[in-house]
ZADO-1210 file (C-alpha; in nm, 4 decimals, padded with zeros to 6 digits):
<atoms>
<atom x="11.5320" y="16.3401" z="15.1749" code="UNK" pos="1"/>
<atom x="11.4786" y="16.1794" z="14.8082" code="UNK" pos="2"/>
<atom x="11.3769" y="16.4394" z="14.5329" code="UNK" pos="3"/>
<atom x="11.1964" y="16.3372" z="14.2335" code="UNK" pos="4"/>
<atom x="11.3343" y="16.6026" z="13.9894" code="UNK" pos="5"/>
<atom x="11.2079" y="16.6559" z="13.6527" code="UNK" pos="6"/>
<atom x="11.5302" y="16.5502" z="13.4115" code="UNK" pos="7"/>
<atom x="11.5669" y="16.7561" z="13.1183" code="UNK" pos="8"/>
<atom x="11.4956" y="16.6303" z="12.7877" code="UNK" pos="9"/>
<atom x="11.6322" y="16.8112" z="12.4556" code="UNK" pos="10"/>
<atom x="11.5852" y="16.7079" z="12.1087" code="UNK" pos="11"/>
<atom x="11.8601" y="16.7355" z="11.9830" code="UNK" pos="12"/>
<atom x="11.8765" y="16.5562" z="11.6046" code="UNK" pos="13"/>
<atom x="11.6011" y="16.4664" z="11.3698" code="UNK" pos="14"/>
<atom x="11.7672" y="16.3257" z="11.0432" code="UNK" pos="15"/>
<atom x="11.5443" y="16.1974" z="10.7222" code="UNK" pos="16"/>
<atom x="11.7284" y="15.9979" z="10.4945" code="UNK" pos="17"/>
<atom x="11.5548" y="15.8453" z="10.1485" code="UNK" pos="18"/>
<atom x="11.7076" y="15.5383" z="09.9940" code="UNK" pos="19"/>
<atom x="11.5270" y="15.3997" z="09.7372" code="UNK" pos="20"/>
<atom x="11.1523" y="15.2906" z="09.8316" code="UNK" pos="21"/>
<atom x="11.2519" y="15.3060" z="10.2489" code="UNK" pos="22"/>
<atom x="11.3072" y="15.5639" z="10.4903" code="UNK" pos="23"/>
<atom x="11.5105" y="15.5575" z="10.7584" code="UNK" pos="24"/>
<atom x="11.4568" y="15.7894" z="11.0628" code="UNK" pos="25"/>
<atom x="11.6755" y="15.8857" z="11.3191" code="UNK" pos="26"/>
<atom x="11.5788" y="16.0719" z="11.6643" code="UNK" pos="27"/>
<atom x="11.8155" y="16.1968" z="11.9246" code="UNK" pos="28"/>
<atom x="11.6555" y="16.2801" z="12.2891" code="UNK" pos="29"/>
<atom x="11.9242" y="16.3923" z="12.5065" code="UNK" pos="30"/>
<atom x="11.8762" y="16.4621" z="12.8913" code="UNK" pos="31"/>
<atom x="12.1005" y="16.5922" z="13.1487" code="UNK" pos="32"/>
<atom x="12.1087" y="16.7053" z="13.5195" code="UNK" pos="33"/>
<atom x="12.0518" y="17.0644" z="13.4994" code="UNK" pos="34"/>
<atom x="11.7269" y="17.0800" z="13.6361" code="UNK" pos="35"/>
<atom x="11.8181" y="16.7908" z="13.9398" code="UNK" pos="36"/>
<atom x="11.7913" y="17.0238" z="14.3198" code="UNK" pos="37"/>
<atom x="12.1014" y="17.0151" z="14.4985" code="UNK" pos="38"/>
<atom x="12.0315" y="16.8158" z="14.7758" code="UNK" pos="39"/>
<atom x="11.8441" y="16.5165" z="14.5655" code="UNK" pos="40"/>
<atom x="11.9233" y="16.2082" z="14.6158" code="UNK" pos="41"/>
<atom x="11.7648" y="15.8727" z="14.4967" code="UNK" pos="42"/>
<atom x="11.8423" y="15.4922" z="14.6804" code="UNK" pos="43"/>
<atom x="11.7447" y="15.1687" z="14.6029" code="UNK" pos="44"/>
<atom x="11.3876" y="15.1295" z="14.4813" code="UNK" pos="45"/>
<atom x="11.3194" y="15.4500" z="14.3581" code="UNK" pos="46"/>
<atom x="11.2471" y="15.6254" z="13.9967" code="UNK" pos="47"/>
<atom x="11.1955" y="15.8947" z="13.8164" code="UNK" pos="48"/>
<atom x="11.0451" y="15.9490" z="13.4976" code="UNK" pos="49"/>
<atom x="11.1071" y="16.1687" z="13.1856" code="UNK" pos="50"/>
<atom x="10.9107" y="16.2332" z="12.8353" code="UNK" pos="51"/>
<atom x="11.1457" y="15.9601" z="12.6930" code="UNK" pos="52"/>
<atom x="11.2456" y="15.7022" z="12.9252" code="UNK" pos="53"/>
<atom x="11.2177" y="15.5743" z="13.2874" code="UNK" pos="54"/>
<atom x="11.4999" y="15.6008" z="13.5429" code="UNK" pos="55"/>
<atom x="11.5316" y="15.2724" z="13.7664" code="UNK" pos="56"/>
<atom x="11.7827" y="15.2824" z="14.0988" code="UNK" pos="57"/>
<atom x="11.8597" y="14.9187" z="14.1207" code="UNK" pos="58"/>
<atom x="12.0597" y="14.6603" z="14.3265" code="UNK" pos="59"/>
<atom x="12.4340" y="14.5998" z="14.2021" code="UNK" pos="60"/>
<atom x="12.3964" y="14.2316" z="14.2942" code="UNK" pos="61"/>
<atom x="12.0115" y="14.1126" z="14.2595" code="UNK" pos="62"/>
<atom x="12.1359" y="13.7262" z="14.3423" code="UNK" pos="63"/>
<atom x="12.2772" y="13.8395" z="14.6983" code="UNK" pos="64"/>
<atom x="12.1329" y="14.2050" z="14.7669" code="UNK" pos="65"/>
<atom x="12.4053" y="14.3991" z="15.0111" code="UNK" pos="66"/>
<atom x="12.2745" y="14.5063" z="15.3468" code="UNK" pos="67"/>
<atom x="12.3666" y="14.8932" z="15.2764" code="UNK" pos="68"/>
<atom x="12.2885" y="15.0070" z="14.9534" code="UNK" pos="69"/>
<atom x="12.4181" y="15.2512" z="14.7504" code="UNK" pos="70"/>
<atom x="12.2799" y="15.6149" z="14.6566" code="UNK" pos="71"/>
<atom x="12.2693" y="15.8442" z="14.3186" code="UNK" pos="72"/>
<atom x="12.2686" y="16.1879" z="14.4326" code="UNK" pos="73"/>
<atom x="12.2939" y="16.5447" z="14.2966" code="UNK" pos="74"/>
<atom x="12.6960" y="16.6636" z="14.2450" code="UNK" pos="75"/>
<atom x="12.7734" y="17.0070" z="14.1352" code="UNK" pos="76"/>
<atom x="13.1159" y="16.8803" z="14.0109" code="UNK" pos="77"/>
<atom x="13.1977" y="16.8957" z="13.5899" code="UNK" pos="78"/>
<atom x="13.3904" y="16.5847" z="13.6113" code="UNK" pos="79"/>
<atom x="13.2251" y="16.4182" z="13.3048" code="UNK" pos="80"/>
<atom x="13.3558" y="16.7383" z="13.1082" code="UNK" pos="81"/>
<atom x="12.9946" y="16.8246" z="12.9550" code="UNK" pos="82"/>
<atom x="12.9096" y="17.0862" z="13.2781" code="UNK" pos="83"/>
<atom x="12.7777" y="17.1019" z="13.6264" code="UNK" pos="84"/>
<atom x="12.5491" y="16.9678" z="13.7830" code="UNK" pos="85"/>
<atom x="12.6118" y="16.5672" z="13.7180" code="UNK" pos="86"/>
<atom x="12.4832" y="16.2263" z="13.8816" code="UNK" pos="87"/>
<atom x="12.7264" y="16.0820" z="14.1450" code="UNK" pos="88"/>
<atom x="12.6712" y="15.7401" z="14.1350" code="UNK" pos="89"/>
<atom x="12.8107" y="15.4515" z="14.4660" code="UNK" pos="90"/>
<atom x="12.7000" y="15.1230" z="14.4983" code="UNK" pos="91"/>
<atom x="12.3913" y="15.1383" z="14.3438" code="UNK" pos="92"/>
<atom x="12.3143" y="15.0907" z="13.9719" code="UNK" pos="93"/>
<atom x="12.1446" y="15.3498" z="13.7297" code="UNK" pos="94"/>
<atom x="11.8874" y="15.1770" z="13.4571" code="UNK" pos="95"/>
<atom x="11.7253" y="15.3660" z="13.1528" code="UNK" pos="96"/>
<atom x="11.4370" y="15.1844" z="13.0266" code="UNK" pos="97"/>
<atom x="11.3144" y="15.3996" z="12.6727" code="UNK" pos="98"/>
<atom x="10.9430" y="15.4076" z="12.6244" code="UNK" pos="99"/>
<atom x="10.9767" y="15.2023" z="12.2898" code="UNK" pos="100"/>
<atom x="11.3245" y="14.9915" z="12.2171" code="UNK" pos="101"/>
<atom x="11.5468" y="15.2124" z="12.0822" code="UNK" pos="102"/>
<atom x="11.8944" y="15.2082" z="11.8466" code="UNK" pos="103"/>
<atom x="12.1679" y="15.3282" z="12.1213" code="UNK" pos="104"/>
<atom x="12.2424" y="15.5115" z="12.4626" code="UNK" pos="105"/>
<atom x="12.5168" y="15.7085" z="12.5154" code="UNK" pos="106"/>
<atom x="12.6186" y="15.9136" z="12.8105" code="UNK" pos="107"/>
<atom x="12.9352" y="16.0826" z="12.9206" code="UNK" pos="108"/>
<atom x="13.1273" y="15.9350" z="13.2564" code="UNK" pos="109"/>
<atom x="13.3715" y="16.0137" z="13.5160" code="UNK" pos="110"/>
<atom x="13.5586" y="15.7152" z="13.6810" code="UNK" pos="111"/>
<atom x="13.8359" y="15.7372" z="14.0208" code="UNK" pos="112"/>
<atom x="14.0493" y="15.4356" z="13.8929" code="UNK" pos="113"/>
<atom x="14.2390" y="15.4783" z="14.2694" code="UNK" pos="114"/>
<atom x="14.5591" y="15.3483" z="14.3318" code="UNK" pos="115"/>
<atom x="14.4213" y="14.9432" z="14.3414" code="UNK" pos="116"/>
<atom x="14.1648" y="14.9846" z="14.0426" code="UNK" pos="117"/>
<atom x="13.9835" y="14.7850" z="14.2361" code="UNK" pos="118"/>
<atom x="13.6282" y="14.8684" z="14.1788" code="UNK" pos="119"/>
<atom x="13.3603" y="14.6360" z="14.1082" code="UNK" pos="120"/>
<atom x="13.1544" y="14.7197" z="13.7755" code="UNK" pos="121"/>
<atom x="12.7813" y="14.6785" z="13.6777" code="UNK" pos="122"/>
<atom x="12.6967" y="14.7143" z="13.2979" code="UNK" pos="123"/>
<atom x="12.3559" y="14.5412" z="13.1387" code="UNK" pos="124"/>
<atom x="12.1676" y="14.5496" z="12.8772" code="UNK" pos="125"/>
<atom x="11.8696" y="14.3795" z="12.7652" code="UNK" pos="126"/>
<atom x="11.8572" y="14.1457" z="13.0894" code="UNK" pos="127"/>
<atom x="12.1960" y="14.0688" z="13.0415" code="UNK" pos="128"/>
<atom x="12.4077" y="14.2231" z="13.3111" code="UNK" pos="129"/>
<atom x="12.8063" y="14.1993" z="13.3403" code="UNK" pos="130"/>
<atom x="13.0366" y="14.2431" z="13.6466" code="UNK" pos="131"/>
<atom x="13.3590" y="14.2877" z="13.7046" code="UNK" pos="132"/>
<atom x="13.6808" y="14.4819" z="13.8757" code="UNK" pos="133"/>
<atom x="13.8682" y="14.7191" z="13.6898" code="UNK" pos="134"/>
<atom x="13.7959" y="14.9988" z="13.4746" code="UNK" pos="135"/>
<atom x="13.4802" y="15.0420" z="13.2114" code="UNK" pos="136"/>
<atom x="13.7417" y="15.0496" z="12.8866" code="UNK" pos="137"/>
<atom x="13.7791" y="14.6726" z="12.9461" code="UNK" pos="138"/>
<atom x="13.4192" y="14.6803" z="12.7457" code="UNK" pos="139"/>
<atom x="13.5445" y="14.8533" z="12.4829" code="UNK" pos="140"/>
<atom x="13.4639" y="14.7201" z="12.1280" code="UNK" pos="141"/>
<atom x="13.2904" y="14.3989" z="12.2270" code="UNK" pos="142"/>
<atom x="12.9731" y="14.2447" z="12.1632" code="UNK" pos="143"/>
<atom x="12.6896" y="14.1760" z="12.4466" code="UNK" pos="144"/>
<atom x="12.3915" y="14.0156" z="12.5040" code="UNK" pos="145"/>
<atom x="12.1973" y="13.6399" z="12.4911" code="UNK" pos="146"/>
<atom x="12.1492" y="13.5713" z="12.0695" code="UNK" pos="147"/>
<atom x="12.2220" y="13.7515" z="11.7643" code="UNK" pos="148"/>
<atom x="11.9068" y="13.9231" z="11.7129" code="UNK" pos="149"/>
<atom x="11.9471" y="14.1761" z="12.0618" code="UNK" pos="150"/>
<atom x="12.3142" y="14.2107" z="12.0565" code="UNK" pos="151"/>
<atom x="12.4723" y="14.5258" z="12.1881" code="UNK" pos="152"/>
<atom x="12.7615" y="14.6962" z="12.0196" code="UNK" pos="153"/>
<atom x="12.9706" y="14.8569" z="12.3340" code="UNK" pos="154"/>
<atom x="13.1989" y="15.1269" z="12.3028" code="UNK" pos="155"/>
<atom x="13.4153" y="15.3114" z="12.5480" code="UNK" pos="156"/>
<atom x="13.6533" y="15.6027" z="12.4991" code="UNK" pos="157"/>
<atom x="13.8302" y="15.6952" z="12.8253" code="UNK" pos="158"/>
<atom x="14.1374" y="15.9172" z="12.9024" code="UNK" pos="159"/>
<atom x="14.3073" y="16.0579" z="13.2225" code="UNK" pos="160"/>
<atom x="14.2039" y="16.4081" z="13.3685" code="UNK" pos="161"/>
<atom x="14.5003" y="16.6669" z="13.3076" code="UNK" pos="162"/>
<atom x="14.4657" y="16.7137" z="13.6926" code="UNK" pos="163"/>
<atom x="14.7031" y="16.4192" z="13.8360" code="UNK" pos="164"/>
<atom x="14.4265" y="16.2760" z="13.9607" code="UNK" pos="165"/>
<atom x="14.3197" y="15.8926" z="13.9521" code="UNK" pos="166"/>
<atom x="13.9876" y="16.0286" z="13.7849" code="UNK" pos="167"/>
<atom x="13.8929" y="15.8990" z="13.4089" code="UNK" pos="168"/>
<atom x="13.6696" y="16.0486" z="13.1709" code="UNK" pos="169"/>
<atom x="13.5476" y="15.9406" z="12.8603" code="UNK" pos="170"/>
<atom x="13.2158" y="15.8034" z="12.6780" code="UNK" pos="171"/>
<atom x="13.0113" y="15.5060" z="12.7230" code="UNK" pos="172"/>
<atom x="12.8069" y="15.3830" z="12.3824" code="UNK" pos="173"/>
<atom x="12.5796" y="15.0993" z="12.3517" code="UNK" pos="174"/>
<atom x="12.4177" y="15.0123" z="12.0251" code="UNK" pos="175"/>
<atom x="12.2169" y="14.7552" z="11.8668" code="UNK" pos="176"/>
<atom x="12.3642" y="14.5362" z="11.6484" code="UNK" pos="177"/>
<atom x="11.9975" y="14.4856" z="11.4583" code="UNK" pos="178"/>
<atom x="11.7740" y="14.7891" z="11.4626" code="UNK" pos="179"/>
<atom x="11.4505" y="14.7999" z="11.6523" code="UNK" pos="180"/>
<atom x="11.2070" y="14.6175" z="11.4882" code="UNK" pos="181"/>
<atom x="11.0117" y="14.2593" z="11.5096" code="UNK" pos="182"/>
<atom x="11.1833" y="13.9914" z="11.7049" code="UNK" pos="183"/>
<atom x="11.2867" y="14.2021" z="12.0049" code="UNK" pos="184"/>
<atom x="11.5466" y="14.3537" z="11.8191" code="UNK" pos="185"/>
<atom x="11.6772" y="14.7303" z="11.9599" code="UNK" pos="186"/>
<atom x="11.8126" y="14.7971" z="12.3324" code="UNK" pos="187"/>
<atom x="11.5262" y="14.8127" z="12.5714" code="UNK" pos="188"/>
<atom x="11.7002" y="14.9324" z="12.8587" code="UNK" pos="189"/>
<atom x="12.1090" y="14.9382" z="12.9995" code="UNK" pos="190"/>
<atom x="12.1810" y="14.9746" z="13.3119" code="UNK" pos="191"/>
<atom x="12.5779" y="15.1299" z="13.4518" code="UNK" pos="192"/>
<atom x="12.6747" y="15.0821" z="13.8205" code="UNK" pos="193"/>
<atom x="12.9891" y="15.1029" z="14.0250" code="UNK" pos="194"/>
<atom x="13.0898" y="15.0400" z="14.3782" code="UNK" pos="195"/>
<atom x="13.2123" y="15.4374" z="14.4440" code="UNK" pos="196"/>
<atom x="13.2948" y="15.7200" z="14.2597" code="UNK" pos="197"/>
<atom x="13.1360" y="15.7507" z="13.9304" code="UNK" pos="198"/>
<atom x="12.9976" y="16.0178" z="13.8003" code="UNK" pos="199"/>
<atom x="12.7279" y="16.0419" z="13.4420" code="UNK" pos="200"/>
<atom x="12.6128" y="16.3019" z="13.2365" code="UNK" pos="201"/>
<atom x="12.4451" y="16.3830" z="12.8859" code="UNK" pos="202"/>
<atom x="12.2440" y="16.0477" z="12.8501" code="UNK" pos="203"/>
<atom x="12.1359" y="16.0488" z="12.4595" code="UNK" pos="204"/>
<atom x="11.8434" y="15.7685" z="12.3619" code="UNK" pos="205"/>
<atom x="11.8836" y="15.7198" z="11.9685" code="UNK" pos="206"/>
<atom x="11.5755" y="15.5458" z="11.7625" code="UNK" pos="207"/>
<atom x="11.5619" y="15.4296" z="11.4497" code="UNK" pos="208"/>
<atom x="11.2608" y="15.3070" z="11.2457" code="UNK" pos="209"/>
<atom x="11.2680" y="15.1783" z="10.9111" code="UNK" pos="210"/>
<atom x="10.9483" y="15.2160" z="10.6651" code="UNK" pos="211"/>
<atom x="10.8889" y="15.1667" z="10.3095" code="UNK" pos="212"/>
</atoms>
């Protein structure tokens, strides 16, 4: 049975900084999984909402939808390394829409390479969405999105659990390259998918706003 749980929201930075005649100011809302039952699970088609942003569980491939979807449920594993619970994530793709476009998500993730490295990728941002085989580093340090005034800064740190286990941790980052502001500047939503065994955690929305 599908739980809406309430996701937790904490602020977690408020920074003013003065430069001149302008004022730029800088709002962390992070949320994590504590507060998710055990037992929930979400599947294609569903959402949840939070003070902050809107969740979205959406199709991996929207140009030729698989027969069995995927699921995001409830795991009471660490494996992101920020504490239990976490989001276990297969075949199915997680989207974070912010209520207002926004400077950067972050979030932490666990990743089962396998033996092959053979699974298939979903990573999006601003309607823009990327596929691929392999791991998420390939990302790393590269630019994404349709013209220069929405581009998306990604950046990936990932290294292998001290366990001897195929399972890679690490940090997913996206930024804007151009703050929020007029033009459709900012991110207004990512989205992060995988075709088994990935696991997210600590999802941080960042907004900036410049006045003066």
């Amino acid at each position: 049975m599908r739980t809406n749980s309430k996701f937790m929201f904490v602020l977690s930075c408020v920074s003013l900084i003065t430069l001149q005649v302008s004022v730029a100011q800088a709002d962390t809302q992070c949320f994590d999984f504590d507060n998710l039952d055990p037992g929930a699970e979400y599947g294609l088609g569903d959402s949840t909402s939070g003070r902050h942003a809107t969740i979205n569980f959406v199709t991996m491939n929207p140009e030729n939808p698989p027969i069995n979807e995927g699921y995001a449920r409830y795991s009471g594993t660490n494996l992101p390394q920020v504490g239990a619970p976490s989001l276990a994530i297969a075949r199915l793709r997680v989207q974070i829409v912010p209520d207002k476009p926004v400077q950067s998500i972050s979030l932490h993730y666990a990743e089962n390479a396998g033996a092959l490295n053979n699974q298939v990728w979903n990573l999006g941002t601003n309607g823009v969405l990327y596929r691929w085989t392999g791991q998420l580093s390939r990302f790393d340090d590269r630019s994404i999105g349709r013209n220069p005034a929405n581009l998306v800064l990604v950046t990936v740190t990932s290294e292998p659990m001290n366990d001897g286990s195929d399972w890679i941790v690490g940090t997913l980052t996206m930024e804007a390259e151009q703050p929020p502001g007029p033009g459709g500047a900012g991110i207004h939503a990512i989205s992060i998918g995988r075709s088994s065994q990935l696991v997210i955690d600590n999802v941080c929305i960042t907004e900036k706003q410049y006045t003066g």
